[in-house]
C-alpha positions as CSV (number, residue, x, y, z in Angstrom):
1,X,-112.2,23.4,132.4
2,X,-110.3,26.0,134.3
3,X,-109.8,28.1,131.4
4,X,-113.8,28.5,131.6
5,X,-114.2,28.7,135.8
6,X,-111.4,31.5,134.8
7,X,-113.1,34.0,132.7
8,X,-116.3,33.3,134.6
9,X,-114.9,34.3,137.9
10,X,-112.7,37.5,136.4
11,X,-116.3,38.2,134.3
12,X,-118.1,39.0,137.9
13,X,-114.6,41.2,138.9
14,X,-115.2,45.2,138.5
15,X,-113.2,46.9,136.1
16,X,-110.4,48.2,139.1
17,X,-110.2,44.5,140.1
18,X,-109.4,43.3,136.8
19,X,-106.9,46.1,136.3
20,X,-105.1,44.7,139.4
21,X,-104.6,41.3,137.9
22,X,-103.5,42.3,134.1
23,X,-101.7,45.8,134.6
24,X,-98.6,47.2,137.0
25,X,-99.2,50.8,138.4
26,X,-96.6,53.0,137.6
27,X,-93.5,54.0,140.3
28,X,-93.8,57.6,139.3
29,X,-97.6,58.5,138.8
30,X,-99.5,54.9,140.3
31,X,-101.8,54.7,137.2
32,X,-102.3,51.8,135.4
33,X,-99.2,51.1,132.5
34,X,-101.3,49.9,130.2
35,X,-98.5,50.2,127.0
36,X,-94.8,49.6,127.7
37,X,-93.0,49.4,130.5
38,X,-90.2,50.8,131.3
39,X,-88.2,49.4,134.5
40,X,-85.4,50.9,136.2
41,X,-84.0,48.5,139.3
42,X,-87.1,46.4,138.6
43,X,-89.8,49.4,139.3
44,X,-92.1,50.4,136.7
45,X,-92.3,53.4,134.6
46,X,-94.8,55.2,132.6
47,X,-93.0,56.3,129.3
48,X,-94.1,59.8,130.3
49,X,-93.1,59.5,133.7
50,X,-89.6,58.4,133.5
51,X,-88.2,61.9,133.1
52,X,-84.3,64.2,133.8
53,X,-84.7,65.0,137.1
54,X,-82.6,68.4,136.0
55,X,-84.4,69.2,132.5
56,X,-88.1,67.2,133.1
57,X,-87.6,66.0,129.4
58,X,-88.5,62.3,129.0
59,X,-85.8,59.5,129.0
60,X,-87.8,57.0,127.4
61,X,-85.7,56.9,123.8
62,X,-82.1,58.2,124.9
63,X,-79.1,58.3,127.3
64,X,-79.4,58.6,130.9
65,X,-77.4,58.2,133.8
66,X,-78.8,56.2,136.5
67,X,-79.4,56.7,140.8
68,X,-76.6,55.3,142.8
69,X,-76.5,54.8,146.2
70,X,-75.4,58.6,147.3
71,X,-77.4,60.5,144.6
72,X,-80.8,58.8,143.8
73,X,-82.3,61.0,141.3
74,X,-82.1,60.1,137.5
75,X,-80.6,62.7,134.8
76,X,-79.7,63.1,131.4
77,X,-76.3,62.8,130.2
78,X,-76.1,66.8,129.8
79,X,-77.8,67.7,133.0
80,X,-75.6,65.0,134.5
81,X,-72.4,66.7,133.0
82,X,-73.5,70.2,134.0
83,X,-73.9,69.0,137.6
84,X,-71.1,66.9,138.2
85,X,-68.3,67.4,135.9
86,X,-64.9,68.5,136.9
87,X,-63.9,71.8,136.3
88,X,-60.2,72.8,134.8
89,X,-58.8,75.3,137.7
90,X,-57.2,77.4,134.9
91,X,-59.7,77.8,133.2
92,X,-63.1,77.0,134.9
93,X,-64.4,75.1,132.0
94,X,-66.1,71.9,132.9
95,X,-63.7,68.6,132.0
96,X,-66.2,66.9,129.5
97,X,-65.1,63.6,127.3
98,X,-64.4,64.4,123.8
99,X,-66.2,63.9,120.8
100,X,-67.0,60.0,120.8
101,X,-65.1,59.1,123.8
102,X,-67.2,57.8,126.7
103,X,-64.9,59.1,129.3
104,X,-63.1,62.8,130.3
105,X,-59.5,63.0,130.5
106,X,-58.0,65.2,132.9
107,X,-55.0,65.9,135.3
108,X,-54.8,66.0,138.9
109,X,-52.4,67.8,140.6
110,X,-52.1,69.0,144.3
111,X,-56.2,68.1,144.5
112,X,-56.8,70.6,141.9
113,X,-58.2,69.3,138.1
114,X,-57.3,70.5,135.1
115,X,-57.6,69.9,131.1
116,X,-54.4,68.3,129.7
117,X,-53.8,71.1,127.7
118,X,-54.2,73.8,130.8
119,X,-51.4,72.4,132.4
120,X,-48.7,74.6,131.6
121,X,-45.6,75.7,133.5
122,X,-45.9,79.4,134.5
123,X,-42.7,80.5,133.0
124,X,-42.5,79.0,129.7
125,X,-46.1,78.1,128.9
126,X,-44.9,74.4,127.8
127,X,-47.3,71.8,128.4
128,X,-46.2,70.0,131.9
129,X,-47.7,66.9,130.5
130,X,-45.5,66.5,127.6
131,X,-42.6,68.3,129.2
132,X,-40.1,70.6,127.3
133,X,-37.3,70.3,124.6
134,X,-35.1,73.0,126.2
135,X,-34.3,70.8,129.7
136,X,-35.8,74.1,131.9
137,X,-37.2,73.6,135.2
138,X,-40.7,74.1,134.7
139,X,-43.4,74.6,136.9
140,X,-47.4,74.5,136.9
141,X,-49.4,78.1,136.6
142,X,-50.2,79.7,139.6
143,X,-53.6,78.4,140.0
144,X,-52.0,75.3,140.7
């Protein structure tokens, strides 16, 4: 049967040869993955090997961020965050979602970011999102 011809035919192979037929080599170190697999865009990934390209810690079990076309390397959410975020032009801090929230919120004003509750008006110090009771004409700090 061709079950039989089969394992006669991968009997006679060398060890390397049958490694070839049963495992995928690894995108990262070419070894053999001989436990799972982990893919990214359909290439194959040691557990080990599929690491922050910012921190090295592994990826395997948690949150990452993946390549796109302009920045191919892989990070984790906080090396992600501390490369890329926004930063408030008051007061330099980085424009971060909050607690449970998937995304940052942030104003943009005159191509310069800032936290929500940064932007102020430079006389008053009311928020210039939420405007002010008194009716003044308010304008942003002067980092704006």
């Amino acid at each position: 049967s061709f079950g039989l011809r089969a394992k006669v035919k991968m009997a006679g192979m060398s060890k390397e040869e049958l490694m070839k037929h049963v495992y995928v080599r690894c995108t990262e170190c070419d070894d053999f993955i001989t436990d799972k697999i982990l893919r990214l865009e359909g290439k194959p990934y040691h557990g080990h090997c599929f690491f922050c390209q910012g921190c090295q810690k592994p990826l395997a079990n948690t949150s990452f961020v993946p390549p796109t076309r302009d920045r191919p390397d892989v990070f984790c959410v906080d090396c992600y965050q501390e490369r890329f975020a926004h930063r408030c032009t008051i007061c330099q801090a980085q424009i971060l979602p909050e607690k449970g929230q998937a995304e940052s919120k942030m104003l943009v004003f005159l191509e310069k970011d800032y936290h929500v509750g940064c932007f102020k008006c430079k006389d008053c110090g009311c928020n210039l999102r939420e405007g002010n009771a008194e009716g003044n004409s308010c304008f942003p700090f002067q980092g704006a």
